[in-house]
DOLO-761700 format. One record per residue (C-alpha): residue in one letter; chain; x, y, z. Coordinates in steps of 0.5 Angstrom, whole numbers. Layout:
// DOLO-761700
code->A | unit->A | c1->X | c2->Y | c3->Z
...
***
This chain:
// DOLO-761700
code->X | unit->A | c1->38 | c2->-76 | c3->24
code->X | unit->A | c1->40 | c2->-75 | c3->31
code->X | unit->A | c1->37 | c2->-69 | c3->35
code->X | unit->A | c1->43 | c2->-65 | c3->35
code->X | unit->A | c1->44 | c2->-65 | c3->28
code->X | unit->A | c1->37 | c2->-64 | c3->26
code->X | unit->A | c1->37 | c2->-58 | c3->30
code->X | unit->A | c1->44 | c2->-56 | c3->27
code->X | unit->A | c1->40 | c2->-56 | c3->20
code->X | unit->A | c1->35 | c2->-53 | c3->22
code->X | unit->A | c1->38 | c2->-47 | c3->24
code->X | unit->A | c1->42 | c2->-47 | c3->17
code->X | unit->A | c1->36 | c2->-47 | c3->14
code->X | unit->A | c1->33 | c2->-41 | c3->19
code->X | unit->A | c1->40 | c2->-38 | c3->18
code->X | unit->A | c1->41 | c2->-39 | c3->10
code->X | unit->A | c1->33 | c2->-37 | c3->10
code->X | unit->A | c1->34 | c2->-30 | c3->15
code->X | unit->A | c1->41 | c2->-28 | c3->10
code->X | unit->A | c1->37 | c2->-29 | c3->4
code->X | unit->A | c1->31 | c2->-24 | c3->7
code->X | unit->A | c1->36 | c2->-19 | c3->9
code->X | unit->A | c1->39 | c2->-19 | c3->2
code->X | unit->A | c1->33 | c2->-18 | c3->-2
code->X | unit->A | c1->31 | c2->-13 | c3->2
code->X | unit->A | c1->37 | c2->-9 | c3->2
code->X | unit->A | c1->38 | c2->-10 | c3->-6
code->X | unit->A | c1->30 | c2->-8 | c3->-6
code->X | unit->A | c1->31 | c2->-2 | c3->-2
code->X | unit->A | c1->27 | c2->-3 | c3->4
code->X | unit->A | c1->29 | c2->-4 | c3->11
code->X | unit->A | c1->31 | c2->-11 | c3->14
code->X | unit->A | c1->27 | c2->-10 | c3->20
code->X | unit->A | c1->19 | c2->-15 | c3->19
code->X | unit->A | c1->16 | c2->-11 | c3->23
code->X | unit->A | c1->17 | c2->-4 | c3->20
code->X | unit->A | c1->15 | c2->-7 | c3->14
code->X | unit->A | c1->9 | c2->-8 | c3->18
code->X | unit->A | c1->10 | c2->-1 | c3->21
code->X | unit->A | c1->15 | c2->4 | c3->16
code->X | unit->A | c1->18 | c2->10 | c3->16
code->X | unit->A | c1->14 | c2->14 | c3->11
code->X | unit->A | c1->14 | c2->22 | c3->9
code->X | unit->A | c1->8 | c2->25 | c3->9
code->X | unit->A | c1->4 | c2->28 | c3->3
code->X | unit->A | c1->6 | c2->35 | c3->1
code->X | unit->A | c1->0 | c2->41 | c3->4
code->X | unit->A | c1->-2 | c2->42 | c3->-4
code->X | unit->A | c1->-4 | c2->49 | c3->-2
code->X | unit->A | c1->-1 | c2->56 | c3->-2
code->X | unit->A | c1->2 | c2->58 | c3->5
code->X | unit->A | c1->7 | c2->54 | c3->9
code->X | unit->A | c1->5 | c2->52 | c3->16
code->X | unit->A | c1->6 | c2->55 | c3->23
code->X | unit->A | c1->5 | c2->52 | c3->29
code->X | unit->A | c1->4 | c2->54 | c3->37
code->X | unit->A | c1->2 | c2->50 | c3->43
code->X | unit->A | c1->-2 | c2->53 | c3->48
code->X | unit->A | c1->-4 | c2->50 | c3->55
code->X | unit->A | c1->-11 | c2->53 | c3->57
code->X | unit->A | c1->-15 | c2->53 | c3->64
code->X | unit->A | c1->-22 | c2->54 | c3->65
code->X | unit->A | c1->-23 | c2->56 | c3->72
code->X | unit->A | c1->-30 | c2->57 | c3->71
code->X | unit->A | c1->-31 | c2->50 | c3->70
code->X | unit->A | c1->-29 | c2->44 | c3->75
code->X | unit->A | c1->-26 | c2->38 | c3->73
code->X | unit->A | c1->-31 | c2->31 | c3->74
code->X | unit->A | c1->-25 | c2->26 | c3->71
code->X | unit->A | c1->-29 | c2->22 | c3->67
code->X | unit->A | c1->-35 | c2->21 | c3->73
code->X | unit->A | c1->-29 | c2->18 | c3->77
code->X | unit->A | c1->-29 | c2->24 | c3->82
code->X | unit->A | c1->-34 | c2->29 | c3->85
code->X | unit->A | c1->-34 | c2->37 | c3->83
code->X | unit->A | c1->-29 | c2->40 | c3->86
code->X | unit->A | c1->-23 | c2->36 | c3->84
code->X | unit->A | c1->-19 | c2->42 | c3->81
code->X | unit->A | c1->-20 | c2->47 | c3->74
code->X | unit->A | c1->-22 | c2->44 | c3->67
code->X | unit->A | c1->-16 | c2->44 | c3->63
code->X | unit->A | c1->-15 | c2->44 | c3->55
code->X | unit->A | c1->-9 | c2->43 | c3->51
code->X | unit->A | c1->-8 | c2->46 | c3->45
code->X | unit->A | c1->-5 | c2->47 | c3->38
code->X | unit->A | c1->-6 | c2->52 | c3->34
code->X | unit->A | c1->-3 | c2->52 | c3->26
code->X | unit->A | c1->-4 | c2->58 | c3->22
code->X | unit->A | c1->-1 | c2->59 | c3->15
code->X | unit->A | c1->6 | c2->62 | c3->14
code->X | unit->A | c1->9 | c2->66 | c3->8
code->X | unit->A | c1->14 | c2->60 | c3->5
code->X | unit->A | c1->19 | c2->65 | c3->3
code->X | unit->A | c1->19 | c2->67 | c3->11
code->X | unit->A | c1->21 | c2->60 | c3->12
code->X | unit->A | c1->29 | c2->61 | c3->12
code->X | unit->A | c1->29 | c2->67 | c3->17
code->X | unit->A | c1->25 | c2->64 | c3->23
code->X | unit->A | c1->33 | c2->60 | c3->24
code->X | unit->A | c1->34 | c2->68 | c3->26
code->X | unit->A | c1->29 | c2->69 | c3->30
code->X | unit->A | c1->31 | c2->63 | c3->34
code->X | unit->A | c1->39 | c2->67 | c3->34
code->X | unit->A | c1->41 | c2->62 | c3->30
code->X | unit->A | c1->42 | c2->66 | c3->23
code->X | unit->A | c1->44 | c2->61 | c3->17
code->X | unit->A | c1->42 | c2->55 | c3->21
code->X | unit->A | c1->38 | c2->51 | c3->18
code->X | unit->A | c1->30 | c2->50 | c3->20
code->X | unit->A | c1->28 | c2->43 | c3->23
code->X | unit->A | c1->21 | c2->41 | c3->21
code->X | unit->A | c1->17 | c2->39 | c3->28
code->X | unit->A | c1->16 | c2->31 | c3->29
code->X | unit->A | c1->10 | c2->28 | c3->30
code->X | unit->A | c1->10 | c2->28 | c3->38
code->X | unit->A | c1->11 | c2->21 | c3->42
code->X | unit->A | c1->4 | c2->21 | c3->45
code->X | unit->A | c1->2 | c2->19 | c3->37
code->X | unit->A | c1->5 | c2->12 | c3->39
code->X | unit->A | c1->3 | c2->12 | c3->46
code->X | unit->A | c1->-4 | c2->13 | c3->43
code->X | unit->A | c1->-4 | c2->8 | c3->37
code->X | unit->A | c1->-2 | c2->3 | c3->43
code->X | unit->A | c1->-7 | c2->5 | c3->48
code->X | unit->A | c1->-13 | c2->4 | c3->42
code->X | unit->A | c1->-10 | c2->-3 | c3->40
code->X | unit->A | c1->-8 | c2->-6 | c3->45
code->X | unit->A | c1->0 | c2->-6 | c3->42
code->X | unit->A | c1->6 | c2->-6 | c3->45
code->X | unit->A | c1->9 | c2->2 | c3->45
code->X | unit->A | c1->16 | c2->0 | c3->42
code->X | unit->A | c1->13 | c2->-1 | c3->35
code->X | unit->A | c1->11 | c2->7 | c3->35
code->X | unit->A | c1->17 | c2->9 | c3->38
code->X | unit->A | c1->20 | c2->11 | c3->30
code->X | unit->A | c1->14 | c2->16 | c3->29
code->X | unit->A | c1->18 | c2->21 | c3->33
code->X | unit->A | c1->23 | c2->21 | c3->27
code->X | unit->A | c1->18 | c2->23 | c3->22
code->X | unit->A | c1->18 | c2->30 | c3->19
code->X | unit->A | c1->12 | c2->34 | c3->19
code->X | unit->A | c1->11 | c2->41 | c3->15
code->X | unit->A | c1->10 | c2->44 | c3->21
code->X | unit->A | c1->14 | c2->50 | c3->23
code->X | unit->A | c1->15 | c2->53 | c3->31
code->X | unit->A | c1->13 | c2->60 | c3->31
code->X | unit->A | c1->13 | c2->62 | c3->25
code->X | unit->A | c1->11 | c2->69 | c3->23
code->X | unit->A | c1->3 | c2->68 | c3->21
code->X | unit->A | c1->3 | c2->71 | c3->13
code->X | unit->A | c1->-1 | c2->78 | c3->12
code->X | unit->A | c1->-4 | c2->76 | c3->5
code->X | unit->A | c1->-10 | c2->75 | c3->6
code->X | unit->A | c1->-11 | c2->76 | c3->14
code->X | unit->A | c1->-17 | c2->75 | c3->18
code->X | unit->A | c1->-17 | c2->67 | c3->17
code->X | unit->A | c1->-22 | c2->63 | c3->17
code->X | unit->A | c1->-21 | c2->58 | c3->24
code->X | unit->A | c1->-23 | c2->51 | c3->26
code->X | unit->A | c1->-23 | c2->47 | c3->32
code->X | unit->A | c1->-21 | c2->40 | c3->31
code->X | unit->A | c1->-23 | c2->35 | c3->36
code->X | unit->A | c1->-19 | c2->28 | c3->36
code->X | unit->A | c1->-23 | c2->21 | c3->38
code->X | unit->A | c1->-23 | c2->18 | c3->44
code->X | unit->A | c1->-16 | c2->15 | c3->48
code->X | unit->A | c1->-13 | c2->19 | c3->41
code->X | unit->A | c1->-10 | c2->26 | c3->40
code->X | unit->A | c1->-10 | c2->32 | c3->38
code->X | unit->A | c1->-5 | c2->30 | c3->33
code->X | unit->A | c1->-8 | c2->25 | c3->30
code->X | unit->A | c1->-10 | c2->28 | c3->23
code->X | unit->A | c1->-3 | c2->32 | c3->22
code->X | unit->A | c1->-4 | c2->30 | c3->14
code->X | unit->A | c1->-12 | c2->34 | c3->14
code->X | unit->A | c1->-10 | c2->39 | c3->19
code->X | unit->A | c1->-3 | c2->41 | c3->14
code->X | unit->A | c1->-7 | c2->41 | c3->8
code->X | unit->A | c1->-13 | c2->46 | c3->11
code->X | unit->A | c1->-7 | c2->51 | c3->14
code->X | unit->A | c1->-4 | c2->51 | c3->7
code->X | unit->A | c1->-10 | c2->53 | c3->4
code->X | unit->A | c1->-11 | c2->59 | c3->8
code->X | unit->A | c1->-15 | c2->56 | c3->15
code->X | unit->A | c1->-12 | c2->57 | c3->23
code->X | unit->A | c1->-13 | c2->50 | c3->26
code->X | unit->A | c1->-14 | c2->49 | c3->33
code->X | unit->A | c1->-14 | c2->42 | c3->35
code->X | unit->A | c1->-16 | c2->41 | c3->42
code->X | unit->A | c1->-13 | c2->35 | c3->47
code->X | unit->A | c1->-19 | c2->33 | c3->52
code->X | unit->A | c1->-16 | c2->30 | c3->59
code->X | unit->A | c1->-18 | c2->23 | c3->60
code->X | unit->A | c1->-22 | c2->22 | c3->54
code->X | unit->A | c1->-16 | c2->24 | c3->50
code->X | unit->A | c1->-9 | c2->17 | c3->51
code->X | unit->A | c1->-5 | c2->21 | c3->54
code->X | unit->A | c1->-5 | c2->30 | c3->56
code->X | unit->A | c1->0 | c2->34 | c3->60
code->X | unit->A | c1->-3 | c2->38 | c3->65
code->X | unit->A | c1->0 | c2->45 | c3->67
code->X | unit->A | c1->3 | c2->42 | c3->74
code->X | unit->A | c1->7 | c2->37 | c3->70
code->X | unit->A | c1->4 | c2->30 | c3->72
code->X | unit->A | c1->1 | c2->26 | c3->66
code->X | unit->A | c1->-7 | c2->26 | c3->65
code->X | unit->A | c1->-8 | c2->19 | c3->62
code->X | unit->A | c1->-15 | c2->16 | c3->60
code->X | unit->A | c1->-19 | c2->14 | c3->64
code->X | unit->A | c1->-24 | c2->8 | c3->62
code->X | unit->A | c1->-31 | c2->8 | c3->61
code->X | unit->A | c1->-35 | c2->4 | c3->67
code->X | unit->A | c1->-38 | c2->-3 | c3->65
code->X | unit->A | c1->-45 | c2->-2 | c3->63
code->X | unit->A | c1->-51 | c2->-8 | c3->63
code->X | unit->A | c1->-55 | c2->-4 | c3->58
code->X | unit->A | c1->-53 | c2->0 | c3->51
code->X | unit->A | c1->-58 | c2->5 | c3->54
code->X | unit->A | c1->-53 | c2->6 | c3->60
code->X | unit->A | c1->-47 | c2->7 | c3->56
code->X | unit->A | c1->-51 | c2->12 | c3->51
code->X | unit->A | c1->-53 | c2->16 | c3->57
code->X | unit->A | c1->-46 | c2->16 | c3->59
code->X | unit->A | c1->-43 | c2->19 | c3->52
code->X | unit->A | c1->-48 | c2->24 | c3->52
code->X | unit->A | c1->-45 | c2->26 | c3->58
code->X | unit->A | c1->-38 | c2->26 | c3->56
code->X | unit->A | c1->-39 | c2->29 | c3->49
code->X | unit->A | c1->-42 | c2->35 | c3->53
code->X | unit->A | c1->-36 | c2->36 | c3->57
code->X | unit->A | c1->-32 | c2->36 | c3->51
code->X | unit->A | c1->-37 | c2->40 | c3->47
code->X | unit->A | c1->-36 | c2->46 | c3->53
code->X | unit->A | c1->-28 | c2->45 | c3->52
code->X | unit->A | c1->-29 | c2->47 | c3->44
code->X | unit->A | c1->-34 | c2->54 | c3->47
code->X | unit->A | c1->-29 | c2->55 | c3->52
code->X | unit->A | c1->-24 | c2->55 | c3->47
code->X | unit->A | c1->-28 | c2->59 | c3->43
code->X | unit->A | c1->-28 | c2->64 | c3->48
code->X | unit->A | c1->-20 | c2->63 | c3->48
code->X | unit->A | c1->-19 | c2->66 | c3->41
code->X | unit->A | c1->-24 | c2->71 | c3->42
code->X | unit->A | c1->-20 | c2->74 | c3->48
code->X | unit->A | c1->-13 | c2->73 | c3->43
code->X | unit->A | c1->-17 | c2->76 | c3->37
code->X | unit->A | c1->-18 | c2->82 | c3->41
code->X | unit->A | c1->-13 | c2->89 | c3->38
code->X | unit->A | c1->-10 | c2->91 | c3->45
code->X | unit->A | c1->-9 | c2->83 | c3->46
code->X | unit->A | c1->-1 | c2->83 | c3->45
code->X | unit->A | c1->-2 | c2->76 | c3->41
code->X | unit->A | c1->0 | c2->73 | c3->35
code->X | unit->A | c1->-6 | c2->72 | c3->32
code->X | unit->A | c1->-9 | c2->78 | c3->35
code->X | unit->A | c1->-14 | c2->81 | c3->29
code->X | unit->A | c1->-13 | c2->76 | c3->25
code->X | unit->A | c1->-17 | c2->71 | c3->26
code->X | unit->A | c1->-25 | c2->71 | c3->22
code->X | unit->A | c1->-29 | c2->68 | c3->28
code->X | unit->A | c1->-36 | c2->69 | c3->24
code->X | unit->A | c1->-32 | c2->64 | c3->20
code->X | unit->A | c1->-31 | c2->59 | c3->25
code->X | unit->A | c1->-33 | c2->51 | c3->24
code->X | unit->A | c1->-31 | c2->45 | c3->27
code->X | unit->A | c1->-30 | c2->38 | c3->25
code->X | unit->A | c1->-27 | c2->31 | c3->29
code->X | unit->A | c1->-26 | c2->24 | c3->28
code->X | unit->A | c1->-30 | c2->18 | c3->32
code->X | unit->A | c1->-31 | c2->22 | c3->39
code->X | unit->A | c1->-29 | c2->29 | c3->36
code->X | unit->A | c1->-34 | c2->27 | c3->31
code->X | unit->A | c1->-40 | c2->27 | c3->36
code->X | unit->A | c1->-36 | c2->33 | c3->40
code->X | unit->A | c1->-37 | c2->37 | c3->33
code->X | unit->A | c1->-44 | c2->35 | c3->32
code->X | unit->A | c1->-46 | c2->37 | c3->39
code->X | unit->A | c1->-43 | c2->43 | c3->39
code->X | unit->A | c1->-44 | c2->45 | c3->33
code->X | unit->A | c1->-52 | c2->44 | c3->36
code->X | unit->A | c1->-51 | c2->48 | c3->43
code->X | unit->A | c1->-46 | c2->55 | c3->40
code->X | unit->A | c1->-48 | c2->60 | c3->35
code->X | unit->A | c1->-41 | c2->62 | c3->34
code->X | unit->A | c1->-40 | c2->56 | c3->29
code->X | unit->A | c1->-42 | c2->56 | c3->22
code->X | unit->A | c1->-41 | c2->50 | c3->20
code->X | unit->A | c1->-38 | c2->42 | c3->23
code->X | unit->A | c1->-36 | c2->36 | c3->19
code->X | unit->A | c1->-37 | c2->29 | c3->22
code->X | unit->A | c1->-31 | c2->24 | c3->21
code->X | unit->A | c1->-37 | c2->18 | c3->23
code->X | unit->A | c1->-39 | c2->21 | c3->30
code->X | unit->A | c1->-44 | c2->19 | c3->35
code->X | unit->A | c1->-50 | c2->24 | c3->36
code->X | unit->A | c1->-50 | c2->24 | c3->43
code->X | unit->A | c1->-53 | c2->30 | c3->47
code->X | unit->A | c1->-58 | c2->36 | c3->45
code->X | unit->A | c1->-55 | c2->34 | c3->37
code->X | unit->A | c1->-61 | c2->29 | c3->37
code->X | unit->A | c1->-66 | c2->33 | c3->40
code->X | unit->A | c1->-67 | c2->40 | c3->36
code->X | unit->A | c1->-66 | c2->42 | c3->30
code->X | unit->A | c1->-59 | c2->43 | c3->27
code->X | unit->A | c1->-59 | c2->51 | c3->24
code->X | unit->A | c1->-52 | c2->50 | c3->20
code->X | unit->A | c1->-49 | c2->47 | c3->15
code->X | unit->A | c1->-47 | c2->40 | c3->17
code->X | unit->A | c1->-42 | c2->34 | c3->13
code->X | unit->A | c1->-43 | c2->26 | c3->15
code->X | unit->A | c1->-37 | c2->22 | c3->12
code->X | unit->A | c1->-39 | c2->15 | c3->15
code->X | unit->A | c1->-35 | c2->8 | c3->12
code->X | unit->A | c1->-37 | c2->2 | c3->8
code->X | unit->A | c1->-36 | c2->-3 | c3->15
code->X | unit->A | c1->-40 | c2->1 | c3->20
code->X | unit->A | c1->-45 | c2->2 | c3->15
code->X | unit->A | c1->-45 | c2->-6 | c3->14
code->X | unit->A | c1->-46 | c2->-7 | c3->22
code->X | unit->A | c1->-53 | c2->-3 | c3->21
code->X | unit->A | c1->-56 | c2->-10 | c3->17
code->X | unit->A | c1->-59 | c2->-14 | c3->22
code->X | unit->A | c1->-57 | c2->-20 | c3->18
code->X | unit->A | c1->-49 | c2->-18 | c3->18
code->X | unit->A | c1->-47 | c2->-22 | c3->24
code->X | unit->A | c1->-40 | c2->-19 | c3->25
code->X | unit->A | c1->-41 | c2->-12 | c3->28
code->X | unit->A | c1->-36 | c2->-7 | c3->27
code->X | unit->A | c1->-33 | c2->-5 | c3->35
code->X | unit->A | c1->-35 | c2->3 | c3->34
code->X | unit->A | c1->-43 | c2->1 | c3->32
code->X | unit->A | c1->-48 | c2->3 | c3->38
code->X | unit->A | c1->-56 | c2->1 | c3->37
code->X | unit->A | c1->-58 | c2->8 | c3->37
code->X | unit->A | c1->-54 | c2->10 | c3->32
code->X | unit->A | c1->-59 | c2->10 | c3->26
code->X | unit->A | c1->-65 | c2->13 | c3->31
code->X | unit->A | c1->-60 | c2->19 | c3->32
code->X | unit->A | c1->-58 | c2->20 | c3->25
code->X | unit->A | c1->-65 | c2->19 | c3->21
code->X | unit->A | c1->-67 | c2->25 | c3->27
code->X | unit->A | c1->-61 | c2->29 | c3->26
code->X | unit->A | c1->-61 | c2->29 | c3->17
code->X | unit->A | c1->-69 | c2->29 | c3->17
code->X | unit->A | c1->-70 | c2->35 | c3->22
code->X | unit->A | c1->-65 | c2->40 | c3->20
code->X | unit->A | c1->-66 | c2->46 | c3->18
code->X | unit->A | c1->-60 | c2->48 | c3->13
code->X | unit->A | c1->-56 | c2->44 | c3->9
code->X | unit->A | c1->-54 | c2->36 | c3->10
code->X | unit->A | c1->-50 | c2->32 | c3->7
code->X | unit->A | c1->-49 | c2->24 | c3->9
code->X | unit->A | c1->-43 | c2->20 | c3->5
code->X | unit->A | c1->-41 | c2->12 | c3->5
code->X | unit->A | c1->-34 | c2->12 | c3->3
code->X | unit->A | c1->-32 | c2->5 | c3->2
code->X | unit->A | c1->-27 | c2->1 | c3->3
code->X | unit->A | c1->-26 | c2->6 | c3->9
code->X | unit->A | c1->-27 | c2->3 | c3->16
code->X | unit->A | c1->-26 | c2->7 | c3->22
code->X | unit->A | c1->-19 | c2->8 | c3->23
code->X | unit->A | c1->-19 | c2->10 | c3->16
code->X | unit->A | c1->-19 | c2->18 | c3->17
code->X | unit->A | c1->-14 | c2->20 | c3->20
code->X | unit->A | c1->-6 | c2->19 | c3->19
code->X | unit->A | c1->-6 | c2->11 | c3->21
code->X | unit->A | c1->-7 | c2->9 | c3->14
code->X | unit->A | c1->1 | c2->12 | c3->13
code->X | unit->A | c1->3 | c2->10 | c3->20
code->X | unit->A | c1->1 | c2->1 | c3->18
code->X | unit->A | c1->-2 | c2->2 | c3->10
code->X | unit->A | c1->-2 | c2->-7 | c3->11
code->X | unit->A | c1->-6 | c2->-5 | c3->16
code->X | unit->A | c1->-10 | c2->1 | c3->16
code->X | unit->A | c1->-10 | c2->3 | c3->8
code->X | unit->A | c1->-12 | c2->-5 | c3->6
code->X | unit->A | c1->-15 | c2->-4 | c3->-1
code->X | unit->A | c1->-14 | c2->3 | c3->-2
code->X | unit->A | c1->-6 | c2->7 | c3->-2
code->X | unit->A | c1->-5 | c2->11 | c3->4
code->X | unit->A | c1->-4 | c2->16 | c3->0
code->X | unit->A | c1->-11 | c2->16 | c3->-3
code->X | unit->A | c1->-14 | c2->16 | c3->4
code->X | unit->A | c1->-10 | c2->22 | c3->6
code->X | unit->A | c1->-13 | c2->26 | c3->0
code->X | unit->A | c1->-21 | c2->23 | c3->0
code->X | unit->A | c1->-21 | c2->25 | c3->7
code->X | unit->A | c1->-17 | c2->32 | c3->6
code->X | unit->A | c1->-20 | c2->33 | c3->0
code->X | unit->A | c1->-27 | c2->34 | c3->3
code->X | unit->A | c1->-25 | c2->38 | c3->9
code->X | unit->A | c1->-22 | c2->43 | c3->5
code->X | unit->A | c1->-28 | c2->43 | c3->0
code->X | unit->A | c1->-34 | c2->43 | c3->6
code->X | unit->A | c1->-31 | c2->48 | c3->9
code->X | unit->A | c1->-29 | c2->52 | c3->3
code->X | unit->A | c1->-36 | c2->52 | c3->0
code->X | unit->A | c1->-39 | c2->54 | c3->7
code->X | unit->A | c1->-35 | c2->58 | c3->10
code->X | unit->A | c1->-31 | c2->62 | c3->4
code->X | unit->A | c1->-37 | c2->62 | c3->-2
code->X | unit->A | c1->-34 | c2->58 | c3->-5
code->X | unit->A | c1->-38 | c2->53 | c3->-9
code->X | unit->A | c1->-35 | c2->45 | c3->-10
code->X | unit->A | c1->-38 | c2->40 | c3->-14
code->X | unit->A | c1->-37 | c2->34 | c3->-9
code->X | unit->A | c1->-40 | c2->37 | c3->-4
code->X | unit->A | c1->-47 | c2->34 | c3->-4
code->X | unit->A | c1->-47 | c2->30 | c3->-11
code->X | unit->A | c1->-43 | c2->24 | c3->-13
code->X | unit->A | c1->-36 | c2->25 | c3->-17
code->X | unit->A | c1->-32 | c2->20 | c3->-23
code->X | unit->A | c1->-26 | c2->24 | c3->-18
code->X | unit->A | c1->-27 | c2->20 | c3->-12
code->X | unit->A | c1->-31 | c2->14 | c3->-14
code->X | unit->A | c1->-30 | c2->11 | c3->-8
code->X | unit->A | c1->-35 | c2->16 | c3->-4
code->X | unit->A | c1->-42 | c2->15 | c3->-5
code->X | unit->A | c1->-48 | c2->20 | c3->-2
code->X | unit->A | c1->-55 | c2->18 | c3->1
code->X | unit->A | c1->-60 | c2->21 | c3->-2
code->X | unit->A | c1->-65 | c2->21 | c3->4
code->X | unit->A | c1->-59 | c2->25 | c3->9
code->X | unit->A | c1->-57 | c2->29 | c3->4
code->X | unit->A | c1->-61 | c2->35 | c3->3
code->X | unit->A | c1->-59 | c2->43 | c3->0
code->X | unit->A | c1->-65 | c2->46 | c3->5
code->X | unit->A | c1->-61 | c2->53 | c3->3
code->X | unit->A | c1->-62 | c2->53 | c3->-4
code->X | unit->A | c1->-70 | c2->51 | c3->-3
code->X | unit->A | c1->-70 | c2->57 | c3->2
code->X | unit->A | c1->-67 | c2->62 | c3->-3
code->X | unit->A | c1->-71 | c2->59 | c3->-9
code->X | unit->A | c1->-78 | c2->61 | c3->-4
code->X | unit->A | c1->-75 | c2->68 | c3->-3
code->X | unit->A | c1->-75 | c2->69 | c3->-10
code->X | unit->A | c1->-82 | c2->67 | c3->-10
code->X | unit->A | c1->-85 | c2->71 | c3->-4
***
């Protein structure tokens, strides 16, 4: 066969074989795409809770506190800078008339989408091409812009969210949507630098700046301490924020209507380690939830005096094994030192958790972004709702009264989380038995 016909049959063949494909697929209901078989257009789950979901941003700056940009520049390089966003529960049956207070009476309300940064991060931590993302934008969330904030059960509990490092705030919409529809205000924080990619208030872009190389673990231990202090003091800046807006005469939305003595924190990877820290270092928080952080600062070196979560995931728990050769990327040496100090020496209640077939990545939206990818044995769905399950049982058993029988025992319900008896410790139960007896 000469060349030219063989290369004619073989793209007859391809042709034939791409017809079929897009035929299938069409017939199947799926897109003809193969890379957004990999990277679908999905629908986020439905919030289970009563309210709907309202949100604002705001762009917050810490004129007491100088920016470092990471260690590449000296103090003095201009003020500290913290992007938020803040979702609160809404009255569902309000929804409707927001499209009036825009001035467009009757129009329909559009749900906000997640924003472009999303894919910008996603690509920035896997090194993928940006493009693959751009669809993210057209995904609807249940959030609502300036929605008015339901009175029903007004003041709401509040909590700080802090992403992981080169991410944003945005990154677990599914968790934070599910706490506002249970009745929680949800301040999630973007962290310049650490955080992909933050807008800040003269309009240039603060994009991530990369850790420097280190000849020693001990070196870049060190330097994390350092970092994860300064995002630590973005959460009790904004702290002080919300003070300020809680204030009667303060003229703001949520003026009188946030619970700050019922305040806690939780964040994922970098965020996790901002949690525990801060957790360690303000007394205003009451309670913090871990998605497998670090411990990096005064976390490690005093006692914790409040109640504190670790979800943790089967392979960075198979990284501890000095026999297990491959090691999963965020394993550090230090980590088991940290976490034997933190769960052994508190001094209320603690709760350490494995939740297999999870890995890192697994508690946030990624598993709906790629669930080839991200989800592997579990659905996307069942991956949402471990993560968002747990949050809203933590903080309601810690920071409402409520008692949630997952918290600290093992459950038919969620097979897949496993508690380790050694970190998991109900200190405040043994402390009120001691009471009754003395």
């Amino acid at each position: 066969m000469k060349k030219s016909a063989k290369w004619a049959a073989i793209g007859g063949a391809a042709g034939i074989a791409a017809a079929w494909y897009a035929y299938r697929s069409k017939k199947d209901g799926k897109s003809i795409n193969p890379m957004r078989r990999l990277f679908p257009i999905f629908t986020m789950p439905e919030p289970t809770g009563h309210y709907a979901v309202g949100m604002f941003e705001a762009h917050l700056i810490d004129h007491n506190r100088q920016e470092t940009r990471r260690g590449t520049l000296s103090q003095g390089a201009g003020s500290r800078e913290v992007a938020v966003t803040v979702w609160y529960p809404a009255d569902r049956n309000l929804k409707p008339e927001a499209a009036a207070l825009t001035g467009s009476p009757g129009a329909a309300v559009e749900p906000e989408h997640y924003p472009d940064s999303l894919g910008k991060c996603i690509s920035l931590v896997f090194g993928l091409p940006s493009g693959l993302f751009r669809h993210l934008s057209k995904i609807q969330t249940h959030a609502f812009r300036d929605l008015p904030l339901a009175a029903e059960e007004a003041p709401y509990p509040v909590l700080l969210f802090s992403p992981g490092i080169r991410s944003t705030r945005y990154q677990n919409l599914t968790m934070i949507e599910e706490l506002v529809s249970r009745g929680y205000i949800v301040v999630g924080m973007d962290h310049p630098y650490t955080a992909g990619t933050m807008r800040l208030a003269d309009g240039q872009d603060a994009l991530y700046i990369h850790e420097p190389k280190f000849a020693e673990s001990r070196e870049l231990y060190d330097y994390n301490v350092k970092e994860v202090g300064v995002r630590a003091l973005d959460a009790r800046f904004v702290l002080d924020t919300l003070e300020k807006w809680n204030q009667t005469d303060s003229g703001h939305l949520l003026a009188g209507r946030m619970d700050l003595s019922r305040t806690g924190i939780v964040g994922h990877s970098y965020g996790g380690a901002t949690a525990a820290e801060a957790l360690a270092t303000d007394d205003r928080l009451a309670a913090a939830l871990s998605l497998e952080g670090g411990f990096w600062g005064e976390v490690s070196h005093k006692p914790l005096e409040k109640p504190f979560m670790y979800l943790f995931t089967g392979g960075t728990e198979r990284s501890l094994d000095p026999n297990q050769s491959r090691k999963e990327a965020v394993f550090f040496e230090e980590w088991q030192e940290d976490v034997e100090r933190v769960m052994t020496s508190s001094r209320h209640d603690t709760f350490f958790a494995v939740v297999e077939p999870f890995f890192h990545q697994s508690f946030s939206d990624l598993p709906l972004v790629s669930p080839r990818l991200f989800a592997r044995s579990l659905t996307p769905e069942r991956a949402i709702d471990i993560t968002r399950t747990y949050a809203v049982a933590f903080f309601d058993q810690y920071l409402r009264g409520k008692e949630a029988s997952m918290i600290g025992q093992n459950t038919a319900e969620f097979p897949e989380v496993r508690y380790d008896d050694k970190y998991t410790q109900i200190r405040s139960s043994e402390a009120k038995r001691s009471e009754r007896v003395d």
